[in-house]
N, C-alpha and C positions, 0 to 999 in steps of 0.2 A: 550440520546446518540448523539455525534456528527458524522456527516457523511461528510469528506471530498469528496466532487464533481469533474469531468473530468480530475482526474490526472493518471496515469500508475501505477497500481497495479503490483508491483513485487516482485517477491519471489527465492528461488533459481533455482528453471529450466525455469524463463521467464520472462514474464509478462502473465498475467492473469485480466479476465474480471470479479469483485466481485468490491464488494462494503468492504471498510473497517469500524467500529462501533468503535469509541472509548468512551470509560467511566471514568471520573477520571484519563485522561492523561495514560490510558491502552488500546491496542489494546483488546476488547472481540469479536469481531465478523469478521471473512474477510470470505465474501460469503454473502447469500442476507441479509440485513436488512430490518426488517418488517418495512413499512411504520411509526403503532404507534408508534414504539421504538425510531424514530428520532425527536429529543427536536430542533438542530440545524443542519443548513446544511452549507459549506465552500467550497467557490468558488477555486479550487487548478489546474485550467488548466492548463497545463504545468510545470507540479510536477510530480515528483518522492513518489508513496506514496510504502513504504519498510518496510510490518510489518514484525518481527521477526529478523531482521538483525542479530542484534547481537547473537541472539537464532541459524542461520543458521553459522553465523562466517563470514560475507560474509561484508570487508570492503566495504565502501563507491564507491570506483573505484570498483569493483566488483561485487556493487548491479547495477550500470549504466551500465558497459560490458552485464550484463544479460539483463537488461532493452533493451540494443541499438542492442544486437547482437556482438558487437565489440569483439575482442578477441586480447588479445598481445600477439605477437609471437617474 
């Protein structure tokens, strides 16, 4: 499993503090990852990591408002 590392986990009500698991270019896991389970690990400091985007509906400008807090008015 790869584990992107030190990037903003965000989902639709935030950011949130998990770890995300991908397999075969598939999010399977956001929340902990078991140590054995990680094959690779990915330097993503100052990234945006946005499992489920498209599952939540939540464009691009939309996943970063939640990420940052920002809001257009």
């Amino acid at each position: 499993m790869q584990l992107p590392e030190g990037g903003t986990v965000v989902d639709a009500d935030g950011t949130l503090d998990a770890d995300v698991g991908i397999e075969n270019g598939t999010v399977t896991v956001v929340g902990d990852v078991p140590e054995a389970d990680i094959d690779e690990r990915t330097d993503i400091s100052g990234k945006f990591v946005v499992p489920g985007m498209v599952e939540y509906g939540l464009s691009p400008e939309g996943a970063l408002e939640a990420a940052t807090g920002l809001a257009r008015r």
